[in-house]
C-alpha positions as a printed Julia matrix, in Angstrom:
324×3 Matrix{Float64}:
 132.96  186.39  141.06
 132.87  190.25  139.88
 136.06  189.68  138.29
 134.51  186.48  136.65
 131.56  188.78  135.19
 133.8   191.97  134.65
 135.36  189.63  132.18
 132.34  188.13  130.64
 131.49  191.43  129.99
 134.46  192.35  128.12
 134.71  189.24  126.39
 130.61  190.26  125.13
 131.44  193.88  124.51
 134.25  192.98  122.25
 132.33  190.18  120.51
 129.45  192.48  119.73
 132.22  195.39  118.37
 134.02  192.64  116.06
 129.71  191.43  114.87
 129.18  195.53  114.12
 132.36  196.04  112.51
 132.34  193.34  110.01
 128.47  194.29  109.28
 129.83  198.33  108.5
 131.81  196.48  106.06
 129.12  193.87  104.65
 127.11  196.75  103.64
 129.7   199.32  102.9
 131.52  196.79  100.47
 129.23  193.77   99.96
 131.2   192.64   97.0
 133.96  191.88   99.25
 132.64  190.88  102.43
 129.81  188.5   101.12
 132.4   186.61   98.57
 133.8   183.1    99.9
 136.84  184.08   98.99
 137.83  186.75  101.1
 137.43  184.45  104.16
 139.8   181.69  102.52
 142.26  184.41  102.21
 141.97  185.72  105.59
 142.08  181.54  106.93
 144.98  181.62  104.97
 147.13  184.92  105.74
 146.13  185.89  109.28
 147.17  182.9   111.61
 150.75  184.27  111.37
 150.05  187.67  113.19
 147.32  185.93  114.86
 150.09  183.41  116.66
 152.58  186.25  117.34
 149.73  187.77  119.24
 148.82  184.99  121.29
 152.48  184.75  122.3
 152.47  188.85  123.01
 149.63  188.66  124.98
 150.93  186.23  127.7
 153.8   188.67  127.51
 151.71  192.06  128.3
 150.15  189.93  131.06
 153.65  189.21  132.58
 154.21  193.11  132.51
 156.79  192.81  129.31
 157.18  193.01  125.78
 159.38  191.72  122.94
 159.82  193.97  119.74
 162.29  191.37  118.55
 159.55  188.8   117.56
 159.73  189.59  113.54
 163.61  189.16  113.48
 163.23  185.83  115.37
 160.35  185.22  113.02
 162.73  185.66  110.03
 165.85  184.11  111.48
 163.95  180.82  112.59
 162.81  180.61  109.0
 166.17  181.34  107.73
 167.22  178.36  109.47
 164.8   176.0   108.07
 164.98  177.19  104.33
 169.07  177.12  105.0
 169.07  173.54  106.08
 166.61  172.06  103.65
 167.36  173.97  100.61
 171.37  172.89  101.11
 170.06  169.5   101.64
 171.2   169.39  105.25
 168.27  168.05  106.48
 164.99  167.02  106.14
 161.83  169.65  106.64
 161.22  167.65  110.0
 164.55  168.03  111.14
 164.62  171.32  109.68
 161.45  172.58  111.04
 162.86  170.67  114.68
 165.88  173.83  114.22
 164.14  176.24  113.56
 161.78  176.15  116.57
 164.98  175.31  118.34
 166.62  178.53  116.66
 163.24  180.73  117.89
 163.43  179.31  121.64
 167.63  180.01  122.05
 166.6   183.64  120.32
 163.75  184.15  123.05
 165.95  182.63  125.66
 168.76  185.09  125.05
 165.9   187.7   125.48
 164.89  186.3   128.77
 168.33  186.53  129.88
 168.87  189.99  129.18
 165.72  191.45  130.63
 165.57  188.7   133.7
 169.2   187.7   135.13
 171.53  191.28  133.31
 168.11  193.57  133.95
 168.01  195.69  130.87
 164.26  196.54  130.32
 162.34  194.36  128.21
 161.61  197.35  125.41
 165.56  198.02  125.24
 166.55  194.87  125.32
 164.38  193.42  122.82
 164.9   196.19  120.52
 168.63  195.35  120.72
 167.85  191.96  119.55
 165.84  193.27  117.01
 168.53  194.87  115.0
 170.72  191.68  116.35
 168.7   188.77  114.56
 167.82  190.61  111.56
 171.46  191.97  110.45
 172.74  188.82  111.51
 170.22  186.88  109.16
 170.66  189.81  106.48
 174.68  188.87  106.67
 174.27  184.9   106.14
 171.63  185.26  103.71
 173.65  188.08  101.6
 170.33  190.07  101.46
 168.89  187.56   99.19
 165.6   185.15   99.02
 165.5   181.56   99.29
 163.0   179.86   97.12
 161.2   176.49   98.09
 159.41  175.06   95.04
 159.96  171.91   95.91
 158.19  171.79   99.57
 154.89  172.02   97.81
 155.72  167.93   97.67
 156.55  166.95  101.12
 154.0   165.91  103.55
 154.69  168.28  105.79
 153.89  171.01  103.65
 150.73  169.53  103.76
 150.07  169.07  107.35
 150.87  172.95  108.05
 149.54  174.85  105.31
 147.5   172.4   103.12
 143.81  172.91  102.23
 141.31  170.16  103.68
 137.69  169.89  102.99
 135.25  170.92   99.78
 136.17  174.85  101.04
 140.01  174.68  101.08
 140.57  175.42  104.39
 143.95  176.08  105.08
 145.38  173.86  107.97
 147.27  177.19  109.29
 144.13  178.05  110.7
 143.44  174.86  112.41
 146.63  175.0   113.78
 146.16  178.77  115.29
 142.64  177.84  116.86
 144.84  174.37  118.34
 147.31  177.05  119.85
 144.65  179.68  120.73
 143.01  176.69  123.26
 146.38  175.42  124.71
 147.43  178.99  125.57
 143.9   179.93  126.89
 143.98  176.59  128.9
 147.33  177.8   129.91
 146.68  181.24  131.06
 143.23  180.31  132.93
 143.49  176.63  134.23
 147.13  176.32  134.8
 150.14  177.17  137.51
 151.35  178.65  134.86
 149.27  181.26  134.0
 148.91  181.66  137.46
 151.8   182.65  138.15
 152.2   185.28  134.58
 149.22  187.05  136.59
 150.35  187.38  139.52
 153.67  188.39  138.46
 152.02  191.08  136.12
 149.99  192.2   138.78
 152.87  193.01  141.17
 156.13  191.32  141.05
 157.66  191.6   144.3
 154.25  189.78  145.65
 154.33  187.0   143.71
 158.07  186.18  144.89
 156.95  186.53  148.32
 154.58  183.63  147.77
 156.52  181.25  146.42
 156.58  181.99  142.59
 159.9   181.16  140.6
 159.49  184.56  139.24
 162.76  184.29  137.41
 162.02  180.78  135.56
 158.26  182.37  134.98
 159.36  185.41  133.31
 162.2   183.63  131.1
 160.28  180.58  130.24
 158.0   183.24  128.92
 159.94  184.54  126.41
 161.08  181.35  125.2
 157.56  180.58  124.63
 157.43  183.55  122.39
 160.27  182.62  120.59
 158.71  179.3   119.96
 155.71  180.82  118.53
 157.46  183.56  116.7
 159.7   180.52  115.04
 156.41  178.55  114.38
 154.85  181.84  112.7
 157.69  182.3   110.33
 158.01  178.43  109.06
 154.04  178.8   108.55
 154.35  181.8   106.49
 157.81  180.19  104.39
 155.8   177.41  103.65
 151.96  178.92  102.68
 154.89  181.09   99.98
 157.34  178.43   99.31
 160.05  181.26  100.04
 162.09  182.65  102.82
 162.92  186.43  102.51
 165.13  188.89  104.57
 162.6   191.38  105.39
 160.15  188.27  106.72
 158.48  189.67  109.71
 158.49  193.18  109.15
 155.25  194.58  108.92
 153.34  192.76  111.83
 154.79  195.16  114.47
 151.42  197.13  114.83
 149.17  194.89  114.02
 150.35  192.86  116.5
 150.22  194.85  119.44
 147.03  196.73  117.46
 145.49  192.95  118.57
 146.84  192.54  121.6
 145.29  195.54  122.82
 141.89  196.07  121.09
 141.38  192.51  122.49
 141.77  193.93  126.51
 144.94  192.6   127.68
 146.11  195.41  130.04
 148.8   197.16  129.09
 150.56  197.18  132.55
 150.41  193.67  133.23
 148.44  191.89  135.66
 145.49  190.57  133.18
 145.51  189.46  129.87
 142.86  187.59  127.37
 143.21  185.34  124.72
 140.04  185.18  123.62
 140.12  189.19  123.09
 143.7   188.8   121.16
 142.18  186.53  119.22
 139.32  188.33  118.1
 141.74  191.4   117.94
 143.53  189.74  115.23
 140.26  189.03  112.8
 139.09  192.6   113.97
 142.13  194.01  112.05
 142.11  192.09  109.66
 139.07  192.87  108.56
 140.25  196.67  109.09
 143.09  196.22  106.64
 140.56  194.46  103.89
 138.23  197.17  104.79
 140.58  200.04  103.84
 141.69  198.3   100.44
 138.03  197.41   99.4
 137.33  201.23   99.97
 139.87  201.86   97.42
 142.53  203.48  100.04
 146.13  203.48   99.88
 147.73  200.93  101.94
 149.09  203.95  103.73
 146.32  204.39  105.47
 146.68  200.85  107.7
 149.45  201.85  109.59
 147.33  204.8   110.55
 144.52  203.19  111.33
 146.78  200.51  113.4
 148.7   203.08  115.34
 144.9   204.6   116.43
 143.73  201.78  117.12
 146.54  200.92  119.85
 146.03  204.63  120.98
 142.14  204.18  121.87
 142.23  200.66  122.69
 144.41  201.46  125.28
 143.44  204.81  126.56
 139.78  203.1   126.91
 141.13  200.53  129.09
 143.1   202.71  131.04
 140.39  204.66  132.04
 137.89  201.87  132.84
 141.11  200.74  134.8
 141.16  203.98  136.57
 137.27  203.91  137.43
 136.99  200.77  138.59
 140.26  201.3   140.88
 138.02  204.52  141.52
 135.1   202.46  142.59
 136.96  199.96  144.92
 138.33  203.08  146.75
């Protein structure tokens, strides 16, 4: 039950952070912030990082991480825009490979970290460099446009506008994911068993947890995500590129943690990732309608991940203080 309210009161803390930062902004740059149009762009632009954060956050619960997720991001797309722009196969079939592509990519990573044992941060940084030179070599460094998606119904059905406001289905499809993976973390085995193994590893295999199949399954599951997150963002462009990906590194993670998934495992929200995500989003929008250099977000990203997670630790620290 304290747990249950502990939570709750996270969950309203953060909620009443993301309400004061957007009105610093409102009045600060009301131009922006009180224009229509600023919120079709974010509906538009942010489920991609927003997805990729959801999948990092059941991650960090676990107690690992993958820094390979914008190279799988930009080799699952490759594989799509490969297939269909060749005329290999439909965008169905081509979408069916490339979330096929992002789950073999993640399951390679589980291997490495779970069954050889290099640390998740090595070994995903490995694969990093791995997926993106090898997607670099096949694509000759060059883009591959997709004009002609813009006429398929699947287009449509991912990244098409609905209703008198235009609301980009991307979205709807990143709240759909948002409530399977909360449902997922909360009211299922499954998430049951990412906690516990977070929490402490050698525990959880002492009651009965497949700890193994847990840990790799999760980082197929990012894969998937990852693979999902770069067809969404090929198609809302009509273009694959090599350097696809690159760039949502920090604001990832910047999400993950401002949102109150511990960094050393054991508890993790999605709720708080997902308000993480709009919160920097409307950091980045913040800093350009101030008239700042875009150098100044991966500043404000990197101290972001800093305090987020020094805060944490230390309310981790007094309420481990407190039990004692």
């Amino acid at each position: 039950m304290r747990a249950f309210l502990r939570d709750h009161r996270k969950q309203g803390i953060l909620s009443l952070a993301f309400l004061m930062l957007w009105g610093v902004f409102a009045a600060a740059s009301p131009g922006t912030f009180t224009n229509l149009r600023i919120y079709r762009s974010f509906l538009s632009t942010l489920p991609v990082p927003l997805i990729l954060a959801l999948g990092m956050t059941l991650l960090v619960t676990l107690g690992e991480m993958d820094l390979s997720f914008p190279s799988v991001t930009a080799a699952s797309a490759y594989v799509f825009a490969f297939l269909y722009s060749q005329g290999y196969a439909s965008p169905p079939l081509a979408l069916g490979a490339a979330l096929a592509a992002g789950l073999l990519m993640g399951w390679c990573n589980g291997l490495l970290v779970v069954v050889v044992g290099v640390p998740s941060i090595i070994a995903t940084i490995g694969t990093q460099f791995l997926w993106r030179g090898l997607v670099l070599l096949l694509a000759d460094g060059l883009a591959i446009p997709l004009g002609s998606l813009r006429g398929e119904p699947l287009h449509f059905l991912l990244v098409g506008r609905i209703g008198a406001w235009g609301i980009p289905l991307q979205a709807l499809w990143a709240v759909v994911i948002a409530l399977f993976l909360a449902f997922l973390l909360n009211r299922h085995p499954f998430g049951d068993a990412l906690l516990f193994i977070g929490d402490n590893r050698k525990t959880a295999a002492m009651m009965g947890i497949p700890v193994r199949r847990v840990r790799i399954m999760a980082f197929m599951l990012m894969g998937l995500l990852a693979a999902l997150a770069g067809v969404l963002a090929t198609f809302e462009l009509n273009n694959w590129w090599p350097t696809q990906g690159e760039g949502y590194m920090l604001m990832v993670f910047a999400a993950v943690f401002v949102g109150g998934t511990s960094a050393y495992g054991g508890e993790g929200t999605i709720y708080g990732s997902f308000i993480g995500a709009i919160m920097i989003g409307i950091i980045e929008a913040g800093i350009v309608s101030a008239g700042l250099t875009g150098f100044w977000t991966r500043f404000i990203h990197g101290l972001v991940i800093i305090l987020s997670v020094s805060v944490y630790a230390l309310l981790e620290r007094k309420k481990r203080g407190d039990e004692g």
